[in-house]
KOLFIRO-483480 format. One record per residue (C-alpha): residue in three letters; z, x negated, y negated. Coordinates in pm, 1 decimal. Layout:
residues N
+------+----------+----------+----------+
! type !       c3 !       c1 !       c2 !
+------+----------+----------+----------+
!  ALA !        Z !        X !        Y !
...
+------+----------+----------+----------+
***
This chain:
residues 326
+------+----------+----------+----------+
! type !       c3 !       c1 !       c2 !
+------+----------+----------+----------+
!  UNK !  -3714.0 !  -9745.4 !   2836.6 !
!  UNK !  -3789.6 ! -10086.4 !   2645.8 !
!  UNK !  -3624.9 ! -10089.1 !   2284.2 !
!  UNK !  -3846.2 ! -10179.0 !   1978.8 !
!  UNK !  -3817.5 ! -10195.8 !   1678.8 !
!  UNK !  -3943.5 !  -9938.4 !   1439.5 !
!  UNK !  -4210.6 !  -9999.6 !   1162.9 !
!  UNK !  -3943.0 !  -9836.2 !    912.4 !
!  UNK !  -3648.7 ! -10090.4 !    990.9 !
!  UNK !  -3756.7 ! -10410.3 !    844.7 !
!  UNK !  -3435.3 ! -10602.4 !    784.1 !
!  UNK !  -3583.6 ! -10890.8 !    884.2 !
!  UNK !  -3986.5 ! -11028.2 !    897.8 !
!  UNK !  -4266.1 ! -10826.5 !    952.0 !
!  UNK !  -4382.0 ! -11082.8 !   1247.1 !
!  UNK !  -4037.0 ! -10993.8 !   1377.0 !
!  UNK !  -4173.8 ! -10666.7 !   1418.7 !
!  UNK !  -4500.3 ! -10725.2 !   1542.4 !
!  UNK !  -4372.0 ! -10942.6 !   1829.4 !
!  UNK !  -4313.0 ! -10628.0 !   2037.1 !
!  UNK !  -4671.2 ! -10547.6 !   1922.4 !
!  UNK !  -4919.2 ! -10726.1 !   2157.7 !
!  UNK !  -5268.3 ! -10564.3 !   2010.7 !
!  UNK !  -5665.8 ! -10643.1 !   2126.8 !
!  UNK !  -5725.6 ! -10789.3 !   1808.6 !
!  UNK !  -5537.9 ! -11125.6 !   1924.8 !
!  UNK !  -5830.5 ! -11406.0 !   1903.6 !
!  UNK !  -5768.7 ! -11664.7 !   2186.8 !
!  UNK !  -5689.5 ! -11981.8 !   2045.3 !
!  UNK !  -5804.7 ! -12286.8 !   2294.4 !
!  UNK !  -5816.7 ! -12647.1 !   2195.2 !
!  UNK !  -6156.3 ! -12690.1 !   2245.9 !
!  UNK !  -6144.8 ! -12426.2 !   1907.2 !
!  UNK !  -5913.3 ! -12641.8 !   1716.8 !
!  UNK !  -6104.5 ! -12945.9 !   1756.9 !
!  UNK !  -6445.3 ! -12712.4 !   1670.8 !
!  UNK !  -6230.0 ! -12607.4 !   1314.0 !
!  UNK !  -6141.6 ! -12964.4 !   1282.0 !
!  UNK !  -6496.7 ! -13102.5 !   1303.2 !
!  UNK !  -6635.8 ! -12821.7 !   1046.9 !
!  UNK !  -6396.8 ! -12890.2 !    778.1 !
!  UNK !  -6199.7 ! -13202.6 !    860.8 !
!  UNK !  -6411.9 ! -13405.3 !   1053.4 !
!  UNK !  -6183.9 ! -13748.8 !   1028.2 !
!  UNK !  -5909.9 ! -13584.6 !   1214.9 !
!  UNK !  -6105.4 ! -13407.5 !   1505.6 !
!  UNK !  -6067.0 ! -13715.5 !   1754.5 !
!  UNK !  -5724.4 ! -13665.9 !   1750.6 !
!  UNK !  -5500.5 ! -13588.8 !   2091.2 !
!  UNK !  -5476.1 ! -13174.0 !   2069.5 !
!  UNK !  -5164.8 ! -13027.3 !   2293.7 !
!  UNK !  -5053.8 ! -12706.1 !   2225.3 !
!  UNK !  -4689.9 ! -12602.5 !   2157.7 !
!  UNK !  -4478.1 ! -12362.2 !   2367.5 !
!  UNK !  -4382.3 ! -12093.1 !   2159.9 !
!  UNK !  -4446.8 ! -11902.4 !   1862.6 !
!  UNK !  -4623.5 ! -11600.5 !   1810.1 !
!  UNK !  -4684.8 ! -11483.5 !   1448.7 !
!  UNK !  -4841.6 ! -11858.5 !   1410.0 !
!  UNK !  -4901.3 ! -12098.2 !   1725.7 !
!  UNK !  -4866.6 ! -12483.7 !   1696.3 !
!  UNK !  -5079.2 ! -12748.3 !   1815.1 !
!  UNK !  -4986.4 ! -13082.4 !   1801.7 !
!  UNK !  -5274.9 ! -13336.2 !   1663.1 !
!  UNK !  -5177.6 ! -13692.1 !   1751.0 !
!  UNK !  -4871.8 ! -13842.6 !   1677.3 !
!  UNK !  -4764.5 ! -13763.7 !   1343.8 !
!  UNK !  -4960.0 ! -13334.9 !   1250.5 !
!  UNK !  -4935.2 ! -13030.2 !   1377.2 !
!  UNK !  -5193.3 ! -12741.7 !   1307.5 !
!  UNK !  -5067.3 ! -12411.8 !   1278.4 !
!  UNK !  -5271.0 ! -12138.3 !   1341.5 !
!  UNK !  -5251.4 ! -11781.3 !   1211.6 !
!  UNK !  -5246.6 ! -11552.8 !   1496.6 !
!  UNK !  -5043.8 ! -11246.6 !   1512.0 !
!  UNK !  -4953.6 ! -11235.9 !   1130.7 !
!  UNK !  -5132.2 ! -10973.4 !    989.8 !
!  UNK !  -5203.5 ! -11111.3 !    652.7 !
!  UNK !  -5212.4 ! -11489.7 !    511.0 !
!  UNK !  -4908.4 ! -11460.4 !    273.9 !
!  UNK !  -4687.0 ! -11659.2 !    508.1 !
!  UNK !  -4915.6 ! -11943.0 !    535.6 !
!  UNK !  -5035.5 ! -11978.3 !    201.7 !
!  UNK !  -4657.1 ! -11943.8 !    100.2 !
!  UNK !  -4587.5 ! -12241.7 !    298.0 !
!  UNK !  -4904.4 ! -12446.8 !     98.6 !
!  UNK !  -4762.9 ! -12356.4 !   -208.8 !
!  UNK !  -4417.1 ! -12437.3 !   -207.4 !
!  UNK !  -4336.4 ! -12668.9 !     82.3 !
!  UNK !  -4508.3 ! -12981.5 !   -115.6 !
!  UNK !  -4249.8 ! -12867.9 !   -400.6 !
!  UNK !  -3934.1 ! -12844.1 !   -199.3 !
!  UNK !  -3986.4 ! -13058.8 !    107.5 !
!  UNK !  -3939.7 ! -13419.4 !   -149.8 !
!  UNK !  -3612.0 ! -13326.8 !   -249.1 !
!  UNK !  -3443.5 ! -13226.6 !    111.1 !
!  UNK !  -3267.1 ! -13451.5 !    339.2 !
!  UNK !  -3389.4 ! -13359.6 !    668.8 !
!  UNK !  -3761.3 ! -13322.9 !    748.8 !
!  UNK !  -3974.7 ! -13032.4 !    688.3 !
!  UNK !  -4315.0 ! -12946.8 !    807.9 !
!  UNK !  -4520.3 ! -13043.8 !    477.5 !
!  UNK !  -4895.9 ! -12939.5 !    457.9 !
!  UNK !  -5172.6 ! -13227.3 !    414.3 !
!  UNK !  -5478.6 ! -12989.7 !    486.6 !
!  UNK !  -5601.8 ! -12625.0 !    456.1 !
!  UNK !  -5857.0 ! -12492.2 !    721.8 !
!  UNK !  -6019.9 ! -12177.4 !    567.0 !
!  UNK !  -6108.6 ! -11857.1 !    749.4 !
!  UNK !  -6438.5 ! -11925.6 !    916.0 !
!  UNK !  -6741.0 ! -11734.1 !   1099.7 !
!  UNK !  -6586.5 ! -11933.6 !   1413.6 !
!  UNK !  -6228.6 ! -11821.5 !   1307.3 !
!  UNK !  -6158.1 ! -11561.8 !   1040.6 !
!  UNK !  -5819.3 ! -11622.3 !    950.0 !
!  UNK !  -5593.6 ! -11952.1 !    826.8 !
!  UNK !  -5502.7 ! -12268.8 !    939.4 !
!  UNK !  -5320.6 ! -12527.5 !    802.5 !
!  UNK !  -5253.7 ! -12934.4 !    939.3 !
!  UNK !  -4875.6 ! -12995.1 !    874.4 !
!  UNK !  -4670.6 ! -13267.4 !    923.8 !
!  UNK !  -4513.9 ! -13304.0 !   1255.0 !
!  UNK !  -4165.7 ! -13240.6 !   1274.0 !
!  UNK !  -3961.5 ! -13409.8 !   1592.2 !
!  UNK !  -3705.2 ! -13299.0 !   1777.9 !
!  UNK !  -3671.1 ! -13055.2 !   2076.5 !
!  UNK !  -3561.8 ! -12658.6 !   1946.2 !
!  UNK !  -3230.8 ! -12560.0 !   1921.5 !
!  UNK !  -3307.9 ! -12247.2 !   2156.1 !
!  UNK !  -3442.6 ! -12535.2 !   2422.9 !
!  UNK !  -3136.7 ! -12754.1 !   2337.5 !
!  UNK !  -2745.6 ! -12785.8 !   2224.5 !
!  UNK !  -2605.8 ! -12928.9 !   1997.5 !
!  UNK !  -2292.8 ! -13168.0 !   2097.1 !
!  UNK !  -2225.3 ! -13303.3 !   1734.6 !
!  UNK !  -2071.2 ! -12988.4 !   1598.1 !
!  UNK !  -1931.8 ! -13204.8 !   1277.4 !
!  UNK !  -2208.5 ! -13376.5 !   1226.0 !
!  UNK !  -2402.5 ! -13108.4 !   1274.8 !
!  UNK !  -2209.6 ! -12911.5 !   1011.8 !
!  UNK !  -2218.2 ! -13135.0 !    753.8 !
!  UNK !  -2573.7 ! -13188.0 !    770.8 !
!  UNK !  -2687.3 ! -12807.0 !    769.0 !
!  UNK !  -2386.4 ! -12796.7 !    464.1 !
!  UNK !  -2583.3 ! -13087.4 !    294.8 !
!  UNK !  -2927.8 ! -12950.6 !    367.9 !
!  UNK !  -2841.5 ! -12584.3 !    221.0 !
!  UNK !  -2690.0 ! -12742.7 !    -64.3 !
!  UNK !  -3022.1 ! -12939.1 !   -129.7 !
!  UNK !  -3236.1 ! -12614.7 !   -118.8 !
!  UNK !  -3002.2 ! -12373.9 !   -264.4 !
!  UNK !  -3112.1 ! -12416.8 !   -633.1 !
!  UNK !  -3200.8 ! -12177.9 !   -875.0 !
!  UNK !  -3595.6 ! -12106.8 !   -810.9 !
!  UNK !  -3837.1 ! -12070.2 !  -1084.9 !
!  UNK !  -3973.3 ! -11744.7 !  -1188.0 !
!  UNK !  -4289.4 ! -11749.1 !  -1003.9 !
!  UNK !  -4069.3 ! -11830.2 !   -674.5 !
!  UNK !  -4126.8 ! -11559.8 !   -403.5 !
!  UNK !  -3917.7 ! -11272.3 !   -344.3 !
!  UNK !  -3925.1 ! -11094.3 !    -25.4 !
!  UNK !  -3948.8 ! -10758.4 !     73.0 !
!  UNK !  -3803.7 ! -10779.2 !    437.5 !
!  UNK !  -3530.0 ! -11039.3 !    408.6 !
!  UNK !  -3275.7 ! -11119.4 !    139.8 !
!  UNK !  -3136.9 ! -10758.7 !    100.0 !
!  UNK !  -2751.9 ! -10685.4 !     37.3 !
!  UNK !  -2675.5 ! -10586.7 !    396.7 !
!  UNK !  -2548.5 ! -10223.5 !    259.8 !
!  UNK !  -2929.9 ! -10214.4 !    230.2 !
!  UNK !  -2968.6 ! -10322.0 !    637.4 !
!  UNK !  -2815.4 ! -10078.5 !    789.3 !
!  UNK !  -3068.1 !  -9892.3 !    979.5 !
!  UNK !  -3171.4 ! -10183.5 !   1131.5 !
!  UNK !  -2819.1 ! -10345.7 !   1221.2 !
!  UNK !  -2792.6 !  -9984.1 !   1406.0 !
!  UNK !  -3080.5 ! -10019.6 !   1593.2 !
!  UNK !  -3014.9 ! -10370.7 !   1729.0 !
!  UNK !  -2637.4 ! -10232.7 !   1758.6 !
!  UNK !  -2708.8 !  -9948.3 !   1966.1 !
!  UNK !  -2948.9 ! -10161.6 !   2209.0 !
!  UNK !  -2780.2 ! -10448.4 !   2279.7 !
!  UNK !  -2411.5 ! -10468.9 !   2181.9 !
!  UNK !  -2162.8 ! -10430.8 !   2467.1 !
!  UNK !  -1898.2 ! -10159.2 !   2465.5 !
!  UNK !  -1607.4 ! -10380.6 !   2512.2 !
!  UNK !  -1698.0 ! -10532.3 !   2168.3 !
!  UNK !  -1855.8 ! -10283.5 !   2004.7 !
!  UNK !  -1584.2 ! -10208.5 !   1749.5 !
!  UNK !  -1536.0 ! -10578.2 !   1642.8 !
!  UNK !  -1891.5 ! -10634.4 !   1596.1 !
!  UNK !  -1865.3 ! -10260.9 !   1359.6 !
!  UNK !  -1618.4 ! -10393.2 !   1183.1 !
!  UNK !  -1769.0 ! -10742.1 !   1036.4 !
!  UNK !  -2084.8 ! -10540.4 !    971.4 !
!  UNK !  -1842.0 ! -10334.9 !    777.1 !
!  UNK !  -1716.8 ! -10566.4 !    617.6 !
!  UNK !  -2056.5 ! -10713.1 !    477.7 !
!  UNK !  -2141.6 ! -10397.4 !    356.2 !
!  UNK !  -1850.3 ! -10392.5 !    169.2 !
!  UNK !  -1885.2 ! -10741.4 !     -4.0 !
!  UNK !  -1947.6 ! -10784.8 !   -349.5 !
!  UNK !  -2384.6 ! -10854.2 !   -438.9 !
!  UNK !  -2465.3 ! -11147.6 !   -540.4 !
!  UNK !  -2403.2 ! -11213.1 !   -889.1 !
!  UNK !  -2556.1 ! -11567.0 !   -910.9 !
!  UNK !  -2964.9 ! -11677.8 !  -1025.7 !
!  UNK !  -3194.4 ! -11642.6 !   -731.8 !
!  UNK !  -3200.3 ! -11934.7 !   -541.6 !
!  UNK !  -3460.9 ! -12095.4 !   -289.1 !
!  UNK !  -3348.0 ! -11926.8 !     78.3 !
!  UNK !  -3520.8 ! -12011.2 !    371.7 !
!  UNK !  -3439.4 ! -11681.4 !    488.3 !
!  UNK !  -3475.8 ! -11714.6 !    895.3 !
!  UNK !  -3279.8 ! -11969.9 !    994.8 !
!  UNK !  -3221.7 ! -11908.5 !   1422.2 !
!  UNK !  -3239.2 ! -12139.8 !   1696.7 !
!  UNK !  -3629.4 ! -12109.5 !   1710.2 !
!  UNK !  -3688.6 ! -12216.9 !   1380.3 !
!  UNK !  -3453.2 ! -12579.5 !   1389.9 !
!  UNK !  -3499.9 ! -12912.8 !   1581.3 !
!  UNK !  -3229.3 ! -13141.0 !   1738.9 !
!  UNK !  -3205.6 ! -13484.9 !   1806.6 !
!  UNK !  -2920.4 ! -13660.3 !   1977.2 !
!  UNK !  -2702.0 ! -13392.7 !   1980.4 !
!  UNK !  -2737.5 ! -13264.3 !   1630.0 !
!  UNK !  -2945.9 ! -13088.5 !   1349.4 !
!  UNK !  -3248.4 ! -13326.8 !   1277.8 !
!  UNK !  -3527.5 ! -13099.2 !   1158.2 !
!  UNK !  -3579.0 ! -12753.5 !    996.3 !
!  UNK !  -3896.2 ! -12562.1 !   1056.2 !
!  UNK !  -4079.0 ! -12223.3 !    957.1 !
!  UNK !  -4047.8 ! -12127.4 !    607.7 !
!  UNK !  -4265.4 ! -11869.2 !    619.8 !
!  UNK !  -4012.0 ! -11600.7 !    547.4 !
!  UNK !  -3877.5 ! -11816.5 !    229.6 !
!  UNK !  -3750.0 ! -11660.8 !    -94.5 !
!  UNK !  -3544.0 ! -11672.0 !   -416.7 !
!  UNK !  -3271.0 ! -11487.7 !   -382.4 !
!  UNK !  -2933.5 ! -11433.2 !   -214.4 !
!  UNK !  -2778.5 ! -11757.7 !     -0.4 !
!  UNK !  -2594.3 ! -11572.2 !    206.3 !
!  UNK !  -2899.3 ! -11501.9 !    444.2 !
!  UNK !  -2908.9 ! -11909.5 !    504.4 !
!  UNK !  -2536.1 ! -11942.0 !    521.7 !
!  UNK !  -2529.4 ! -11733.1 !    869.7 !
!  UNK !  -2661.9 ! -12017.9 !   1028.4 !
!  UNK !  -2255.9 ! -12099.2 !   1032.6 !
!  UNK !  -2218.5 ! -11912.7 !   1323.8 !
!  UNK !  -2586.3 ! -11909.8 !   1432.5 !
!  UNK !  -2648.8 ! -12228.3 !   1485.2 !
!  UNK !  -2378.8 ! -12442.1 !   1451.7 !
!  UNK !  -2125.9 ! -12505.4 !   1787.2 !
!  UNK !  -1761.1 ! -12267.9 !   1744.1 !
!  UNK !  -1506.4 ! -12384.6 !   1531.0 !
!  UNK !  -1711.2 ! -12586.8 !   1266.7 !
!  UNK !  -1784.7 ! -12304.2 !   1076.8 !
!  UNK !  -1458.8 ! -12386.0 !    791.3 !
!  UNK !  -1590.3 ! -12744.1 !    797.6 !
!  UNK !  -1972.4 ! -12647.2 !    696.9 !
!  UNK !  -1823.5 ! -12414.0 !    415.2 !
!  UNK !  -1577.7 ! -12679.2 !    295.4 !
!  UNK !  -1890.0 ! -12910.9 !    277.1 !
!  UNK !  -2095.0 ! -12668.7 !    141.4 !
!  UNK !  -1844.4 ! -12601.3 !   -139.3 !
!  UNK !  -2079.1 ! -12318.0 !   -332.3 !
!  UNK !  -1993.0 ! -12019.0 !   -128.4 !
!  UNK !  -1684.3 ! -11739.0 !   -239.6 !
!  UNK !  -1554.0 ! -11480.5 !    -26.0 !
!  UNK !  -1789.5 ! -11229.5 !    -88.6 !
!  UNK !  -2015.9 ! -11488.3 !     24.6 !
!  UNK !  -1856.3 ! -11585.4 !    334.5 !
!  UNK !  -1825.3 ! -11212.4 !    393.0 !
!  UNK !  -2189.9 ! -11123.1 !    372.2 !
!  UNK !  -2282.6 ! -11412.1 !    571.4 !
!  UNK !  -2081.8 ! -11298.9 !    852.8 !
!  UNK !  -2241.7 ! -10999.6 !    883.6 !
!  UNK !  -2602.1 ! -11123.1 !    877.2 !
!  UNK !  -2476.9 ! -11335.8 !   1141.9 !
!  UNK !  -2405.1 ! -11073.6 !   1353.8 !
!  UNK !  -2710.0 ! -10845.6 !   1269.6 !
!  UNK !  -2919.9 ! -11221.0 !   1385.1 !
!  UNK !  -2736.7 ! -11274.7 !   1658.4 !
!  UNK !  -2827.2 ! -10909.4 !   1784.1 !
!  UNK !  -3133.6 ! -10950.7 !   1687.3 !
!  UNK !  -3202.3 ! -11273.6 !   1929.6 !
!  UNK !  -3038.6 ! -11043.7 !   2213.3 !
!  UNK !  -3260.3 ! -10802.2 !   2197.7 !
!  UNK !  -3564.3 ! -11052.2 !   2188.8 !
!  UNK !  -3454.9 ! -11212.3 !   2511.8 !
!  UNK !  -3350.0 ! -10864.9 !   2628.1 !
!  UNK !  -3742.8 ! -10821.8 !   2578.5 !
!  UNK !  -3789.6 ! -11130.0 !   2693.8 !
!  UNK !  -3606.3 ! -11074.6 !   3082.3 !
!  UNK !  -3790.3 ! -10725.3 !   3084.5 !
!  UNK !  -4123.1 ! -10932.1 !   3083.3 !
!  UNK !  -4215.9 ! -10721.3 !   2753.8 !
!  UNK !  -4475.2 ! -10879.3 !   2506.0 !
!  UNK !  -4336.1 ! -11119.2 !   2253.8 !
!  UNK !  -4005.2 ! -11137.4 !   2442.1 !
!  UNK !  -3802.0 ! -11486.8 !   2443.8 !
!  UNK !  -3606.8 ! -11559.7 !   2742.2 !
!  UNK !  -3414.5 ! -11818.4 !   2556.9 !
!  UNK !  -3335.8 ! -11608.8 !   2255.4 !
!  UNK !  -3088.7 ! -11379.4 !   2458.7 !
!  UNK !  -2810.2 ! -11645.9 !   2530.0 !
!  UNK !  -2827.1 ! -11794.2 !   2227.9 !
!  UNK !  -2775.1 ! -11489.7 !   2041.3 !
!  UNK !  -2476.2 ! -11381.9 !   2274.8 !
!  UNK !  -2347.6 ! -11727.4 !   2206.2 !
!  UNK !  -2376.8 ! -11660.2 !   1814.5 !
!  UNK !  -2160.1 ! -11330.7 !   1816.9 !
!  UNK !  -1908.3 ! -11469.0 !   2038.0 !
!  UNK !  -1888.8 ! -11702.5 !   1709.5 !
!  UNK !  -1871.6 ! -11471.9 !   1505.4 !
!  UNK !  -1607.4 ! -11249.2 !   1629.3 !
!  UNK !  -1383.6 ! -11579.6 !   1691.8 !
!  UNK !  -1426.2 ! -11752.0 !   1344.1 !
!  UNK !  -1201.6 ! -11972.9 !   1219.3 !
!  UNK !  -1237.8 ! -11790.3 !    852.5 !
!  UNK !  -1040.4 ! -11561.2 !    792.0 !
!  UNK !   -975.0 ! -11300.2 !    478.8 !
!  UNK !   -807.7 ! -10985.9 !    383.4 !
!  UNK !  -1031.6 ! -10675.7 !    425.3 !
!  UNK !  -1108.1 ! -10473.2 !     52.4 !
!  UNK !   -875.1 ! -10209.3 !     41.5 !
+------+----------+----------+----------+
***
C-alpha cells in the first residue's frame, strides 16, 4: 500500500501534504489562459513568449520572455503563500547576494481564474534535483554567505509558521512516519540516533530570525557547478535557523559541511545539533516523494528519491562531530 502522509503530521508545509492529494478541483492551467490573465490585467506584457516550467505543484511556473516568470496558484489551498511572497520578498530580496524571485505584478482572482497569480522575476539556473553541484567549496561558502545575509532578526509583523520552524522534539510524529516508510534497516539505528539527538538539543534561545524554511534540491538553482539562485519562499518565517542550516547536508556535496559552518560563524552546538536532525527528517522526506514518485502516485518526484538518499548518506558521515548530552 502507497504511504501518505497524514493530515495530523504537519512537520513540514501544508502543500507538502497535499501533493499526495490530487483532487477534481485542480483548474487546468494552459498558456493560452496565462496570456488571457495577462491581457485582462496586464495587457503590456501579454505578447510575451509563454513556456511552462516542469515541476511544481502547490504553484506552477511559466516562464514570460526572457527575464519573468508567472506563478500560478494551483494546488495551494489558500493565498497565504503567495501573498507572503508579495509582501516580503521586495523587503528581503535587496539585501541578499544571490538572486531571488522578486514580484513586479499581482494578477487578482478573476471570473476566468479564481485564485492568485503573481509575475516574478526570473531566476536562472537549472534545479539542484535536475543537477550537481561540483564546486562543493564554493558552493559552501556561498549558501554560508547567503544564510548569513537572511538570518537577521525579523520585525514583529514578520510571519511565523505553523508547519515549519518547530523544535524537532515537537516533529516527532512526522519524523516516524517518514522513518517507518522509507528508512532502510541496515541504517535504521544511526538515522534514530541523530533524530535523537535533535530532540535532545537545547531551543533556540536567540530573536526570531528571517528562515526560509524549505530549503531542498527543488527549491535552489545551479550554475556552473555551484549554488547560483534560491527559489520558493513560500514557506518563510521568523524564527529558528536551524531549519535553513540543514541545507549543510541537504544540499551541499559531503565533506563541506565544517567549511559552510566555519563560514557561517553564527551557529553553536545546539545548533549544529538540531540542524542535523532536520536534515535527516528532509532527507526522508524527499525519499518518500520519489518513493511516490517511482510508484507513479500523484504528486510523486522521481528525482526527489536519490537526492534525498544522497542527503542522509551525508548526514550519517558528517565531518562534525560532538559529544552526545549525558
Amino acid at each position: 500500500m502507497a504511504v501518505g502522509i497524514p493530515e495530523s503530521e504537519s512537520p513540514l508545509r501544508l502543500s507538502h501534504v497535499l501533493w499526495l492529494r490530487m483532487t477534481a478541483a485542480e483548474i487546468e492551467i494552459t498558456a493560452d489562459l496565462v496570456r488571457d490573465l495577462l491581457q485582462e490585467q496586464h495587457p503590456d506584457l501579454a505578447e510575451l513568449a509563454i513556456r511552462e516550467v516542469a515541476g511544481g505543484w502547490g504553484n506552477q511556473m511559466w516562464r514570460l520572455g526572457d527575464k519573468l516568470a508567472v506563478r500560478m496558484q494551483r494546488m495551494d489551498p489558500t493565498p497565504e503563500l503567495q501573498l507572503k511572497e508579495r509582501r516580503w520578498l521586495p523587503v528581503l530580496a535587496p539585501r541578499l547576494p544571490l538572486p531571488v524571485p522578486t514580484p513586479v505584478r499581482f494578477g487578482e482572482p478573476s471570473e476566468r481564474f479564481p485564485k492568485h497569480w503573481t509575475v516574478m522575476t526570473w531566476v536562472p539556473g537549472e534545479p539542484l534535483d535536475h543537477s550537481s553541484i561540483s564546486r562543493g567549496a564554493h558552493a559552501a561558502d556561498t549558501l554560508a554567505g547567503f544564510l548569513g545575509a537572511l538570518h537577521v532578526e525579523a520585525p514583529a509583523e514578520a510571519p511565523i509558521s505553523s508547519d515549519f520552524g518547530a523544535h524537532p522534539k515537537k516533529c516527532t510524529d512526522g519524523f516516524d512516519h517518514f522513518f517507518e516508510a522509507v528508512v532502510p534497516g541496515g541504517i535504521a539505528d544511526e538515522v534514530r540516533a541523530v533524530w535523537d539527538d535533535a530532540v535532545a538539543a537545547p531551543e533556540w534561545e536567540g530573536p526570531p530570525v528571517w528562515v526560509h524554511g524549505d530549503l531542498h534540491p527543488a527549491n535552489v538553482v545551479v550554475s556552473d557547478g555551484t549554488l547560483s539562485g534560491i527559489v520558493d519562499f513560500g514557506a518563510m518565517f521568523a524564527g529558528d535557523p536551524a531549519w535553513d542550516l540543514a541545507a549543510a547536508w541537504v544540499l551541499l556535496p559531503a565533506g563541506t559541511a565544517s567549511r559552510f559552518f566555519d563560514m557561517y560563524a553564527h551557529a553553536d552546538e545546539a545548533a549544529i545539533r538540531r540542524a542535523r536532525g532536520l536534515a535527516a527528517m528532509k532527507s526522508l522526506f524527499l525519499m518518500l516523494m520519489g518513493q511516490n514518485g517511482d510508484r507513479g502516485l500523484p504528486g510523486g518526484k522521481p528525482t526527489w528519491g536519490p537526492a534525498g538518499r544522497a542527503a542522509l548518506d551525508r548526514v550519517l558521515t558528517s565531518d562534525l562531530r560532538w559529544p552526545s548530552p549525558a
